[in-house]
N, C-alpha and C positions, 0 to 999 in steps of 0.2 A: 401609356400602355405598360403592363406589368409584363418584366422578360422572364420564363422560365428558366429556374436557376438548380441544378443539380449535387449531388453529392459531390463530386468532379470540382465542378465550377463555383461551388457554395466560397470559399475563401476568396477569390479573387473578386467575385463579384459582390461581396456583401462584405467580407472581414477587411478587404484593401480599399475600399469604397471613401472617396472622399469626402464625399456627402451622408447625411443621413437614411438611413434607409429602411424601408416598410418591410417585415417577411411575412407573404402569409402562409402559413402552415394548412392544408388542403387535401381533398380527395373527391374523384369526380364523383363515387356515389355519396357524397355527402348533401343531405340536404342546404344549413344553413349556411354552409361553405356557398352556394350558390346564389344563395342571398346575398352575402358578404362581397362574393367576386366582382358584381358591377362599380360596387362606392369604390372599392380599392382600384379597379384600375381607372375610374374618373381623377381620384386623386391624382393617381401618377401620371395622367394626363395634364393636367391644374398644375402640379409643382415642377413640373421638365426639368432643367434641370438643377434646381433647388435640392432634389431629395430623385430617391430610386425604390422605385417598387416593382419587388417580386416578388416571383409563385415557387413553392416548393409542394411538389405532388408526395406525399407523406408513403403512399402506399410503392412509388418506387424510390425513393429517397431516403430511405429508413436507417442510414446512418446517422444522417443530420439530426432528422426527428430528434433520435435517442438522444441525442451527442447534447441535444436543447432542453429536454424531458418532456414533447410535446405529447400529452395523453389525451386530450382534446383539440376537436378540431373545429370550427375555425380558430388556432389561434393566431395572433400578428405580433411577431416579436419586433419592436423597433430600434435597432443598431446607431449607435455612432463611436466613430473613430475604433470601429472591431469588436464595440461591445454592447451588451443588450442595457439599453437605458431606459425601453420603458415594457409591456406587455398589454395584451388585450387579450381576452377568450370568449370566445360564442359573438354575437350578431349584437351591434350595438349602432345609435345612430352615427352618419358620417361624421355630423360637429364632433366627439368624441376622437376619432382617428385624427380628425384634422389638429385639434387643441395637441393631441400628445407627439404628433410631427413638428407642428409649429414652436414648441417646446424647445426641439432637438434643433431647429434650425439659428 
């Protein structure tokens, strides 16, 4: 299950994170974000705790966004040890998210 992660809570949960970790970058009127949301929280279901997947809602979290340059959405930044090592933007198959997690782990 993907944990809702906020501007607030964005460092502790994703920059301190000992594991790898998925962000999807999001918003509820988003179309392909909707598409996107099921594969991302199967995965984070599948890698427990291997890896950590979370949600950041773009439209109230809008420091992060910027802080990241998210200007599309879906995108999925994936972190390890506090830094972005890999990226992904718009709807893509899941084998693709899995290979660039499996990467980081």
């Amino acid at each position: 299950m993907a944990l809702e992660v906020t501007d607030s809570t964005f460092e502790e949960m994703v920059l301190k994170s000992e594991v790898p970790v998925i962000v999807d970058f999001w918003a509820v009127w988003c179309g392909p974000c909707r598409v996107i949301g099921p594969v991302v929280e199967e995965i984070g279901e599948e890698y427990g705790d291997k890896a950590k997947v979370v949600k950041v809602d773009v439209d109230n979290n809008n420091q992060t966004a910027m802080k990241y340059g998210i200007r599309n959405i879906p995108t999925l930044l994936f972190f390890k040890n506090g830094e972005v090592a890999d990226k992904q933007v718009g709807v893509v198959p899941k084998q693709v998210l899995v290979k660039k997690l499996d990467a980081l782990l």
